[in-house]
C-alpha positions, 0 to 999 in steps of 0.5 A: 392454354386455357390456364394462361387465358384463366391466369389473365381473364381475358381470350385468345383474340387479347393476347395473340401478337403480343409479347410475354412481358406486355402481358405478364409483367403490366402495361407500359412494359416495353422490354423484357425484365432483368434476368428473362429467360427467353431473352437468354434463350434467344442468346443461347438458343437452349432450354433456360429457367429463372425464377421470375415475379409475374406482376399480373399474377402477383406471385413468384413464377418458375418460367422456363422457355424451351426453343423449338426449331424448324427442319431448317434449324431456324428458331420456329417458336418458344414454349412458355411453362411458369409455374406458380411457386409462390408458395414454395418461395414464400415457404422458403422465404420464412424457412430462410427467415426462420433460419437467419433468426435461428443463426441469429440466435445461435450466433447469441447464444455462441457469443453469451457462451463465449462471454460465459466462458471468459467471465468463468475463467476469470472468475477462476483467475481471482479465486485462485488469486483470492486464495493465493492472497489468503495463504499469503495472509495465513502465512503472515498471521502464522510467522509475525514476530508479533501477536496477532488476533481476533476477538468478538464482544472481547472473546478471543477467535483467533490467535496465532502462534507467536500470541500462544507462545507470548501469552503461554497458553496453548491455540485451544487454550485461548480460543473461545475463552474472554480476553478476562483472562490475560489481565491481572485484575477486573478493574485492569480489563474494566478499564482497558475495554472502556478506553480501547472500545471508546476509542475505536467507536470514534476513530476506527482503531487504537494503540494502548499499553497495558498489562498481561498475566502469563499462563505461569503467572508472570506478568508482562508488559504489552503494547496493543494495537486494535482495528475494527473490521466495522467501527459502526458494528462492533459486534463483527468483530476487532482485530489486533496486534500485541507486543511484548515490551517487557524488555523494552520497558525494563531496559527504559527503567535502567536507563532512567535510573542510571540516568539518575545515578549519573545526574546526581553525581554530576549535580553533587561532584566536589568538583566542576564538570562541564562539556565544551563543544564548538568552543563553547560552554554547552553543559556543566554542573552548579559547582563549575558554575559557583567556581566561576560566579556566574548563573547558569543562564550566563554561562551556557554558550560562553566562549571558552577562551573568555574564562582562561587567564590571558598568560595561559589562553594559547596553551590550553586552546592549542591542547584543546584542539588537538585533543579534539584532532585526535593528536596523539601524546598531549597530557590528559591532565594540567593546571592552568589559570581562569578568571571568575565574573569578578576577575578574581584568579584561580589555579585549577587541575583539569582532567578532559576526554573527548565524547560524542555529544549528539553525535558530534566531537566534543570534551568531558572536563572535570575541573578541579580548584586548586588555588589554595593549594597552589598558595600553600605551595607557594608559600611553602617554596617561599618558606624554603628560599627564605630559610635556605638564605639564613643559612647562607 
């Protein structure tokens, strides 16, 4: 028709005998292109329509071929319809573009959504382990057996129960307040401060003892320990812990004393004290070591054995093992002989226990010299026998 003879600028004379393909799809064309409707029309002698790039028109074709048979039903000839969809297609073409990027986008927006959801729930899983971890705390600052605090610029912030009931004052009592308050004298706040704060602008924390006033005016011995949340800003605050060593300090000052009490009475004894482990001399007082005549330094790790009389070494060594074994019915007191440095003999009583010495067996032995007595004694027997022979 004149649309084709317009489409391609030439006449009827240039196209008749000549094939579509060599017309519509370009020089040098000698076969129908992939997907040719008049190629599945001859196979299928039925109306066909495939979407087809037309080369010489630039653009995309709806080309449909219909069969047309003669009375005889021999295929007579095709009618060629293309219709120009290039604008369709290319309409179609953005829209489909338009959509990928649409899904593009949807598909961007679906995945920050879903990675959203999965920072906002974890988010929620480390609120809820944020608080659980807080009311853990809360929990430990409630029920800790010590005090425990916060101050800023020395003003107390917060405190807990056991540091109300350690100091007497009630929560709303001590809140607020400066610490001034629980010393005993300015110079005692004066000075702590300066040492504590000192200390924690260098290292970070510090433990110091020190000396609180009660409520009720009572004074307690305590222990603080102190850590700042910024050693570079104390003004964010410090942190400390306090423990009541009252007790603990009074029990050391009776346990010195008694100490003392038991030293002077074993320094000052009128008779010999010593404590004899592994055979050995390992502890005795200055009497013990003046009955012998040897300095301290001589004495201490002496074996014991080198001091007893030869004549008795068998007898004491065998009792003093078997105390030691735990055998029963051996005598806690009995005399027998040493030798001093100078080989001199003296008759001595000894009285002996066994102890734990750093937590090991050993023997208490307080030693009595009993020489003179022993002499007096003998003498006397002596007196006896020699009177008792007159008379016979």
């Amino acid at each position: 028709n004149q649309a084709v003879l317009k489409k391609t600028g030439g006449n009827l004379e240039d196209l008749i005998r000549k094939y579509c393909w060599e017309i519509f799809h370009g020089p040098g064309t000698t076969r129908p292109p992939e997907g040719c409707p008049f190629e599945t029309m001859l196979r299928s002698c039925h109306h066909e329509t495939s979407e087809m790039e037309v080369e010489l028109f630039g653009g995309t074709y709806l080309v449909s071929c219909t069969p047309v048979f003669d009375e005889t039903g021999k295929l007579d000839r095709v009618i060629h319809i293309a219709t120009d969809i290039t604008d369709r297609k290319q309409a179609e073409e953005e829209l489909r573009r338009r959509n990928d990027e649409l899904r593009a986008s949807y598909e961007q927006i679906a995945a920050a959504e879903e990675e959203l959801r999965d920072q906002v729930e974890m988010l929620a899983e480390s609120e809820k382990a944020l608080r659980q971890q807080e009311e853990k705390i809360r929990s430990i600052f409630r029920v800790a057996p010590v005090g425990i605090g916060m101050v800023v610029n020395r003003v107390i912030k917060e405190a807990n129960d056991t540091l109300c009931r350690m100091t007497g004052y009630s929560h709303e009592e001590l809140v607020g307040q400066d610490t001034r308050m629980l010393y005993l004298t300015q110079k005692e706040y004066d000075h702590a401060g300066a040492e504590m704060y000192r200390q924690i602008r260098g290292k970070g924390t510090e433990t110091v003892a020190t000396r609180w006033k009660r409520r009720d005016s009572t004074v307690i011995d305590v222990l603080l320990s102190l850590t700042a949340l910024d050693p570079a800003d104390l003004n964010r605050g410090v942190t400390f812990s306090v423990l009541d060593v009252t007790g603990s300090r009074r029990a050391d000052h009776a346990l010195r004393e008694s100490e003392d009490r038991y030293r002077q009475l074993f320094e000052h004894a009128n008779d010999g004290i010593t404590i004899a482990q592994d055979g050995r001399f390992i502890s005795f007082n200055s009497r013990f070591a003046r009955m012998l005549g040897y300095a301290p330094e001589e004495l201490t790790g002496k074996p014991i054995v080198s001091v007893i009389h030869p004549d008795d070494r068998t007898s004491v060594i065998d009792r003093h093992i078997g105390r030691l074994q735990g055998e029963k019915g051996l005598p806690d007191v009995y005399t027998f002989r040493i030798l001093t440095r100078e080989n001199r003999v003296l008759w001595v009583e000894l009285n002996t226990s066994v102890i734990s010495w750093e937590g090991r067996p050993a023997t208490l032995n307080i030693v009595r010299d009993i020489t003179e007595r022993r002499q007096a004694e003998e003498e006397l027997r002596e007196s006896e026998e020699r009177y008792r022979s007159l008379l016979a």
